[in-house]
N, C-alpha and C positions, 0 to 999 in steps of 0.2 A: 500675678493675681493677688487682690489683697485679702489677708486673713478677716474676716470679721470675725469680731465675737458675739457671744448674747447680746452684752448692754449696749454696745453700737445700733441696738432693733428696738431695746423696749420702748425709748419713747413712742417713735414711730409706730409699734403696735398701739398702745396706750392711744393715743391720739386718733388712732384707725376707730377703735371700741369708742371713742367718745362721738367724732364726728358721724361716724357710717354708721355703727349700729346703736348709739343714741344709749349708751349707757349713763348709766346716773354718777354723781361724783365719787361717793362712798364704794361705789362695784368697781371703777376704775383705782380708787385707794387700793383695793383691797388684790387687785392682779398685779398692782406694782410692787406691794408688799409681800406676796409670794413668789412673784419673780426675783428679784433682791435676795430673800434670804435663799432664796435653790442658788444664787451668785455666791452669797456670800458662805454656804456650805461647801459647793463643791471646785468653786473660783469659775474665774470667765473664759466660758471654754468658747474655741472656734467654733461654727454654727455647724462646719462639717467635719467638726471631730469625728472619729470612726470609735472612740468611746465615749460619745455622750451617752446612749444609751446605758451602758452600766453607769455611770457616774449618775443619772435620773435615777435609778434602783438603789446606788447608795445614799442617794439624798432623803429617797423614803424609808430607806432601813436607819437612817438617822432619825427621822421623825417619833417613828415606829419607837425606838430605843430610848426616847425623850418623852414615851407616852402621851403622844399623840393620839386621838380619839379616830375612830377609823370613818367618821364622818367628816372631821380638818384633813387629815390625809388624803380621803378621795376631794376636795375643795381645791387642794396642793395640785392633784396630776387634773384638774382639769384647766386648773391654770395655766400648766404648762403644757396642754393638749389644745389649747386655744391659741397659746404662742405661738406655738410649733407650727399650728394650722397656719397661722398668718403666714409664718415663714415658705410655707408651700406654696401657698396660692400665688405668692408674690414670685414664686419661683428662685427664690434665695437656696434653699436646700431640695431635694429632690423627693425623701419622703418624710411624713412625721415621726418621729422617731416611740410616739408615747400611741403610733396604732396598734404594735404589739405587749405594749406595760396592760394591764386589767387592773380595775378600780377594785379596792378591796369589796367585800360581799358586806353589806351591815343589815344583822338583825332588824326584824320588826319594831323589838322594843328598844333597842339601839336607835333607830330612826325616829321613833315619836314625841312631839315637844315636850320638854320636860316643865310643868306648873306647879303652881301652888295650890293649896287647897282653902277651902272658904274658914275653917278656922286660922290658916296662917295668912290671910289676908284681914281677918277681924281683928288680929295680935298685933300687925303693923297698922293697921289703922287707928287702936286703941292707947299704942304705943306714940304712936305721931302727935295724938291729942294732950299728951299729958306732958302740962310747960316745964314740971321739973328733968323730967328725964331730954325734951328739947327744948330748950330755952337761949338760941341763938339767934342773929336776926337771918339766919335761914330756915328758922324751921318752919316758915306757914310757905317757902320754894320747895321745901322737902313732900310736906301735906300735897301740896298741889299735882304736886308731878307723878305721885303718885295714886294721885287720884286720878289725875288724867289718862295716866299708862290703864289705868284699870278699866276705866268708863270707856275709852276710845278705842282699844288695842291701837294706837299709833304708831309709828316705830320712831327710834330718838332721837331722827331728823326731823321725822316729822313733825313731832313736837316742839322743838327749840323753834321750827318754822312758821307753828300757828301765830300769827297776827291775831288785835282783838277785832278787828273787822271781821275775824273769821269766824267769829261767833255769831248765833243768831241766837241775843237770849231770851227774844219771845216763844218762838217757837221750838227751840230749845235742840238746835242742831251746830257743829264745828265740821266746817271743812279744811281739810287735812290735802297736803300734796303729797303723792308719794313717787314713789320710781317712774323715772322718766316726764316728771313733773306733772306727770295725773293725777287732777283733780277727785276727790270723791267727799261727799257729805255725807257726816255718820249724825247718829242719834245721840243724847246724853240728860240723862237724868237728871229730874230738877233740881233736887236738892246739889248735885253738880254746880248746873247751871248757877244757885243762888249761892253758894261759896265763893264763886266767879265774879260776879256782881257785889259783894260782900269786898271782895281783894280787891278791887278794881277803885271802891269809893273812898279806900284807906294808902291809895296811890296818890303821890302829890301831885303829880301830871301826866298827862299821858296826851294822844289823840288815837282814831283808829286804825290807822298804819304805824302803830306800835307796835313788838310783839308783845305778846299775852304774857309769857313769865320769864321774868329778866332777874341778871343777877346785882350782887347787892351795890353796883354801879350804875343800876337801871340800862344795862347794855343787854342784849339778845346771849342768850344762852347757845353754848356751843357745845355739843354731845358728849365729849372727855368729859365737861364740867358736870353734866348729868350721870354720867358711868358712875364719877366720884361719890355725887350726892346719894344714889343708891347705895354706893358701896358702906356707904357713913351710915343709911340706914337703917341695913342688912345688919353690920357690927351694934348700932344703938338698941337694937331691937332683939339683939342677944341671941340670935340665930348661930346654928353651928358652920362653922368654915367650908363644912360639905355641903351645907345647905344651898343651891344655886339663886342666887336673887340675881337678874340686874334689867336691866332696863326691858328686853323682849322677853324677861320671864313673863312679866306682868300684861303684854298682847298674849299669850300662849294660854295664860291665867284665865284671862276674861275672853277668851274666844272659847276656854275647854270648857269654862263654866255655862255659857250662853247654849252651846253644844248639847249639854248634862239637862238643860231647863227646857231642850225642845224645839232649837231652834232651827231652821230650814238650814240646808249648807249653801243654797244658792243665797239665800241670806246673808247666810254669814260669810260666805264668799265677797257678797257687795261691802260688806262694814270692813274685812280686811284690806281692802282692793287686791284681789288677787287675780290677774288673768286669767288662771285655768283653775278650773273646778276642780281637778285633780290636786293640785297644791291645797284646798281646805279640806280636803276628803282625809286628809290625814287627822283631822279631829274627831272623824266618825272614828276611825280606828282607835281613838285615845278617849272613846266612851263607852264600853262594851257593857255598861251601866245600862244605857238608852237602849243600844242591840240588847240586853238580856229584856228590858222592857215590852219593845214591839215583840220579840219572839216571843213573848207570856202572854199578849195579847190575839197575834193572832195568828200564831198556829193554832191548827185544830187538835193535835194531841193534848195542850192545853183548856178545851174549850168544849171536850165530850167526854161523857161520863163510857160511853159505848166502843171507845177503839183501846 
């Protein structure tokens, strides 16, 4: 009988997630990436080691030990509870090994997106305008992208993937693709909009199956290249190390902030494209601003002078 190990499967899983259940490129990046390093932590064990199971346990006590946040760690075992699954179904092993491991327990405030607030969004704003402090020929790529992260909440594929056909600057909407290649059209403020149009007339060429902000090659931005440009930001803009800036602060940002002004979550559900209402429902929890608001309005211990 021959021994198989892990990596003998992961393509073949990988492959499974992309065809069968139509995951996006970045989700498949990212289970090949933690399959690999649980490889490269614990080595390539047989699929019917009778110690994978602890060796799964020392791979999270490595993580653990490496101060790992207890929301990448649970991301870790569902990686490999998804693996594992394949491997069951496929009937390669007999049971999953990660149905008796437990995802560690994470806090409420543990769990809620972490943003920025409307004066450290006016400081990098203010910060981006002023040529002495950027004065490269990236810094109207830098304005942009963060102004787009802010106005759109996109995520930073989504971005690098707006074309300018994908703008409509009459009516002042960008359709955005996001996971699983669904489409959704969000709203963006004029002054946006007229930045857009401004950048656009100071391009020496373009057509409208270009993308929208290209790097100083005029080629399509690829999301490392944008991680970086925030990170260059984040340092220009004299923010402290602990500070979190990078690309999904700034959807987290403009989703808490829209949230804080009032906005519906079915709403805001459609501007993020989120499948389930339960995924934006975590903004309400990260506005206790808005809940302390409605409960002053209208409970009635509030609202009588006689109880």
């Amino acid at each position: 009988m021959v021994d198989y190990k892990i990596s003998d499967f992961i393509d073949d899983y990988l492959i499974a997630k992309e065809v069968e259940e139509g995951c996006a490129h970045s989700t498949i990046k990212a289970y090949r990436y933690d399959l690999k390093k649980f490889v490269n932590i614990v080595g390539d064990l047989e699929i019917n080691s009778l110690f994978i199971r602890q060796k799964i346990r020392l791979f999270l006590k490595n993580l653990k030990d490496k101060n790992y946040t207890k929301k990448s760690i649970a991301r870790k075992i569902a990686s490999l509870r998804s693996f594992f699954k394949f491997l069951t179904l496929n009937e390669f092993i007999d049971k999953n090994p990660l149905d008796v491991i437990r995802t560690p327990k994470i806090k409420l405030e543990e769990s809620l997106p972490k943003f920025l607030s409307l004066p450290d969004i006016e400081v990098i704003f203010n910060k981006l305008n002023d040529r002495k402090l950027f004065n490269t020929r990236k810094s109207e790529r830098y304005y942009l992208i963060v102004r787009l992260f802010y106005s759109t909440m996109a995520r930073v594929s989504e971005l690098c993937n707006i074309k300018i056909s994908d703008v409509d600057f009459g009516k002042g909407y960008i359709r955005l693709r996001g996971k699983g290649n669904k489409e959704r059209i969000v709203p963006v403020d004029r002054r946006t909009i007229e930045i857009l149009e401004e950048y656009l007339k100071n391009r020496i060429y373009y057509n409208s199956e270009d993308y929208l902000i290209v790097n100083t090659r005029n080629e399509k931005l690829n999301p490392r290249v944008v991680q970086t440009d925030i990170k260059t930001i984040k340092e220009k803009c004299g923010f402290q190390d602990s500070k979190i800036i990078t690309p999904h602060i700034f959807r987290h940002t403009g989703a808490t902030h829209l949230r804080r002004s009032g906005m519906d979550i079915s709403e805001l559900q459609d501007i993020l494209g989120h499948s389930s209402p339960n995924t934006t429902r975590i903004y309400a929890k990260n506005d206790i601003t808005k809940l302390k608001q409605s409960y002053s309005q209208m409970h009635p211990l509030n609202n009588s002078e006689s109880l």
